[in-house]
N, C-alpha and C positions, 0 to 999 in steps of 0.2 A: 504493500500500500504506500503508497504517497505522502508518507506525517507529515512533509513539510506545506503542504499546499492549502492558503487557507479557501475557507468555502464561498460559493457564490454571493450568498449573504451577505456576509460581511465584506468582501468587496464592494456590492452596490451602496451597500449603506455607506462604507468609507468613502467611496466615489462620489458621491451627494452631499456628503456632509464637507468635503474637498470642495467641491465647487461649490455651496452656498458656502462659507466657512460654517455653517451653523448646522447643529445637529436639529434645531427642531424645524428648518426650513428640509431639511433632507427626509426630517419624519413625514413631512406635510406630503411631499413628491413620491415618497415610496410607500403611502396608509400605513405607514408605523405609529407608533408610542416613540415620546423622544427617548424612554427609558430602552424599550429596542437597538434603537442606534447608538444608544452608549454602549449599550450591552458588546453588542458586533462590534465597537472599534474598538474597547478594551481588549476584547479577545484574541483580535487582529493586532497590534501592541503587544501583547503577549506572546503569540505566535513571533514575530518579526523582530522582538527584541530591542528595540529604540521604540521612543516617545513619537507619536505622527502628530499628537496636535498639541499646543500650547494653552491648557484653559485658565478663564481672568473671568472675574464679574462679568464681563461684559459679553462673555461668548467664546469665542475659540478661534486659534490661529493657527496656520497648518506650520512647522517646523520647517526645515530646510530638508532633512531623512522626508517627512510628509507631502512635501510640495514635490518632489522629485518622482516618490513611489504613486503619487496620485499622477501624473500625467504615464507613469507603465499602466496602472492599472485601466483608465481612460481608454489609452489604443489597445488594449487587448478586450476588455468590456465592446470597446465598439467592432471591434474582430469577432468578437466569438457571436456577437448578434447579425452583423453583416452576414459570416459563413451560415448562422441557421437560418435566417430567412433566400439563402437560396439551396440550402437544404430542402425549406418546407415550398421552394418553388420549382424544383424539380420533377414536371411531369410530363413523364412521356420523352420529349425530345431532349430535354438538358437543358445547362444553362452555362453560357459559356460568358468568361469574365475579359474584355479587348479593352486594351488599352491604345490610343488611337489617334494621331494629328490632326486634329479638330477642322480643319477646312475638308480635309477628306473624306473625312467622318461625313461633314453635315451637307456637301457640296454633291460628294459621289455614292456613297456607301449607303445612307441612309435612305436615299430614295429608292433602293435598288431593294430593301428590307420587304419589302412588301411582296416579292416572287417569292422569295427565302420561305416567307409564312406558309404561304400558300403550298409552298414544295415542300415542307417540314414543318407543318403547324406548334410541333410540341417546344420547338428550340428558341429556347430567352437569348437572344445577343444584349450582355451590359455592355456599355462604355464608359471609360472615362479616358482623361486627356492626358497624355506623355507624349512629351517633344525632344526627351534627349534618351538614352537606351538605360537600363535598367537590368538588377537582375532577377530573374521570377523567381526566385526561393525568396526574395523577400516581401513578395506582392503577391495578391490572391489573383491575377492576373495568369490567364490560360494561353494566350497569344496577343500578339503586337502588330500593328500596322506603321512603319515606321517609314521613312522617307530621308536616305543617307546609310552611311555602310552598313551593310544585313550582316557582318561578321561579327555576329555576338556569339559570347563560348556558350557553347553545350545547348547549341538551336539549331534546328534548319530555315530556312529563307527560302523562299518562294515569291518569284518575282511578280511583280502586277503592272504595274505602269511606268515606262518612263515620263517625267514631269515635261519637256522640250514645251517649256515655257519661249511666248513670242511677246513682240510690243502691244500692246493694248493699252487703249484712253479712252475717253469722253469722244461722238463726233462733234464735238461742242468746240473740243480743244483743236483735233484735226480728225477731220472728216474721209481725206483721203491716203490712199496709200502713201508711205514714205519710204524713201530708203535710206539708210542709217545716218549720213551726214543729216539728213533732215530732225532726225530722232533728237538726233545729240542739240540741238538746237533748242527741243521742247524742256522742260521740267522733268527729271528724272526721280521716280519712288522708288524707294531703295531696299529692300527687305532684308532685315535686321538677322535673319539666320541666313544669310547668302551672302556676306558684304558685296563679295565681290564679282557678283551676278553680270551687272551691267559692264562694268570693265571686260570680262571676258565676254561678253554678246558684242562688246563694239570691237574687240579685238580679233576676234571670230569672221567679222563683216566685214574687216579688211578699213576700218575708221581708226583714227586718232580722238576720241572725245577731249573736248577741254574738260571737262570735269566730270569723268564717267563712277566717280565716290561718292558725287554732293547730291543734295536734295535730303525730302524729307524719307525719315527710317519709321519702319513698321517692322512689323514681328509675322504676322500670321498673311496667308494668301488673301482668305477673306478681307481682311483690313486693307491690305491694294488694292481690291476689286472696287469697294466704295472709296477710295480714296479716286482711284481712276475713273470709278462713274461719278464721281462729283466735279471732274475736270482738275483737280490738284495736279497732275501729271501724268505722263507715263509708265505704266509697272509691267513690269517682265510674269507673266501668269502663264499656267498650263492650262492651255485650252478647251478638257474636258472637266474642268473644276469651274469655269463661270459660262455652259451652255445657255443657261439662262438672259445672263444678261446679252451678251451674244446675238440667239434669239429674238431678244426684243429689242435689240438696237441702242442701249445703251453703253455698251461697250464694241468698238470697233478692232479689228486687228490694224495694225500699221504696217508692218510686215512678216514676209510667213517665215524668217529665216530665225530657227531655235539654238543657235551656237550647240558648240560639242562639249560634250563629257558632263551630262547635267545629271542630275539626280533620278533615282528611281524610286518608288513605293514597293516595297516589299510588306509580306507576310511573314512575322519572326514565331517557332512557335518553339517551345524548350524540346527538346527528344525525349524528355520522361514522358512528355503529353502527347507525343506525336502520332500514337494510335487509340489515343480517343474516340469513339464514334461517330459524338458530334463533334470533334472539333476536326478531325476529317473528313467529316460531309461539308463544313463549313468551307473547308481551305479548298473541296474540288469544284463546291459553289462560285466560291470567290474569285478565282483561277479564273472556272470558265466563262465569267462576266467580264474581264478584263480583257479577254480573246473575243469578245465581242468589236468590231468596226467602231471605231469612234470617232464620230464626222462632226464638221462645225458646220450648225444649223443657219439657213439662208437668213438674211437681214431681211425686214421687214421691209425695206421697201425696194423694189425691183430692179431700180435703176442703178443702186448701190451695189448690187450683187456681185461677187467676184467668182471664181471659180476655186474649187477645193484644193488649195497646194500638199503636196505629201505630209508637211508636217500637222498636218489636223490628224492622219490617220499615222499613229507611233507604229512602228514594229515593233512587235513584242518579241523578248529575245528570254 
């Protein structure tokens, strides 16, 4: 048996009485007696051997031992209830936990959710958002969609899209096609995990920019796309990540030319999980949606129209 582990009780009460410092505002949140939550924290002290709270007329203070062990107890408290409630949502297809680069996530992946259901009813995809790599033993995270080297230890990688981001603006800003000395004349947006995007797209085109660094920085693709349909500048984007605006004519291409050696989207998934059921129905799903054609949709008005340059449709490698 386990002597040293104290019980769930007496954690939540400690945890409660931790965040309000007060034990009778923790009795209030957990239908206790505040005579209970003394109980459970004494016992808990006792068990742990240091003092966790400092008592005064006036109420209680958590010590320095106590302020420390309540922010362990906090992330595992909120672990052990995260893990059961997709315990108790396990039905039928699974539930698979993606950690995800948020433009991708909301721009491509998520509208695409809706065949998934239909082909797999029973399968939960969570998300949440990681931008830099990470390691899964320390995350309840089952797979990663990541965008930059898929060589992370003890995963496989499965490739999905290369980015072969082009010029894109307002036609507000410029209306017609440009070629690169034109570019470098407009306002350049500059995205904050790429510094040096722009530089190698005008180097690539055979331009000298005066100042292929400067302009305004952003972080996310999203944040370029409105920055770029509000007329602020020009931003370097992958073309099947703003179909929409595209589409509807708020964002124009300038030109179709994507420079070399740009980044890809991969699928990262650890090899413990690698034969999962759902999480390899997921990745043959995933897969076979990026092998999908992916064309840039006509402008809305006709006369604008240009014709499909190879780089709307990526090769998938």
């Amino acid at each position: 048996m386990r002597k040293r582990l104290p019980s769930t009780q007496a954690l939540q009460a400690f945890e409660a009485a931790a965040r309000h410092e007060s034990f009778t505002r923790a009795a209030q949140e957990l239908s206790l007696t505040q005579g209970a939550i003394c109980r459970q924290v004494a016992g808990l002290e006792a068990l742990v051997g240091v003092p966790l709270f400092q008592r005064a007329r006036r109420g209680v203070r958590l010590t320095d031992a106590g302020e420390r062990y309540s922010r362990v107890v906090r992330r595992q408290l909120d672990a052990l209830e995260r893990d059961t409630q997709a315990v108790m949502a396990h039905q039928g297809g699974g539930v698979l936990e993606l950690a995800v680069v948020p433009t991708f996530a909301t721009r491509w992946l998520l509208p695409r959710l809706t065949a998934l259901r239909a082909e797999r009813p029973g399968l939960q995809i969570n998300m949440a958002t990681r931008t830099h790599p990470f390691l899964f033993e320390d995350t309840e995270f089952d797979a990663a969609i990541y965008s930059g080297d898929p060589r992370w230890p003890g995963t496989q990688a499965h490739f999905l899209l290369r980015e072969n981001p082009v010029p894109v603006c307002s036609p507000r800003l410029a209306a017609d096609p440009l070629d690169a000395a034109g570019i470098a004349a407009l306002p350049l947006l500059q995205q904050s995990t790429r510094p040096t995007a722009w530089r190698e797209w005008f180097a690539s085109a055979g331009v000298a920019a005066p100042a292929p660094l400067a302009g305004m920085r952003l972080e996310l693709f999203s944040m370029l796309a409105q920055a770029a349909g509000d007329g602020l500048g020009v931003a370097l984007i992958p073309p099947f990540l703003i179909q929409q605006e595209l589409a509807q004519g708020t964002l124009t291409v300038l030109n179709p030319h994507s420079g070399p050696g740009q980044r890809a989207f991969h699928l990262i998934i650890p090899e413990r999980k690698a034969t999962l059921p759902a999480l390899t129905h997921f990745r043959d799903w995933l897969v076979g949606q990026t092998q999908q054609r992916i064309t840039r949709p006509s402008p809305p008005d006709p006369a604008t129209a240009r014709s499909d340059p190879p780089a709307y449709s990526p090769a998938l490698r």
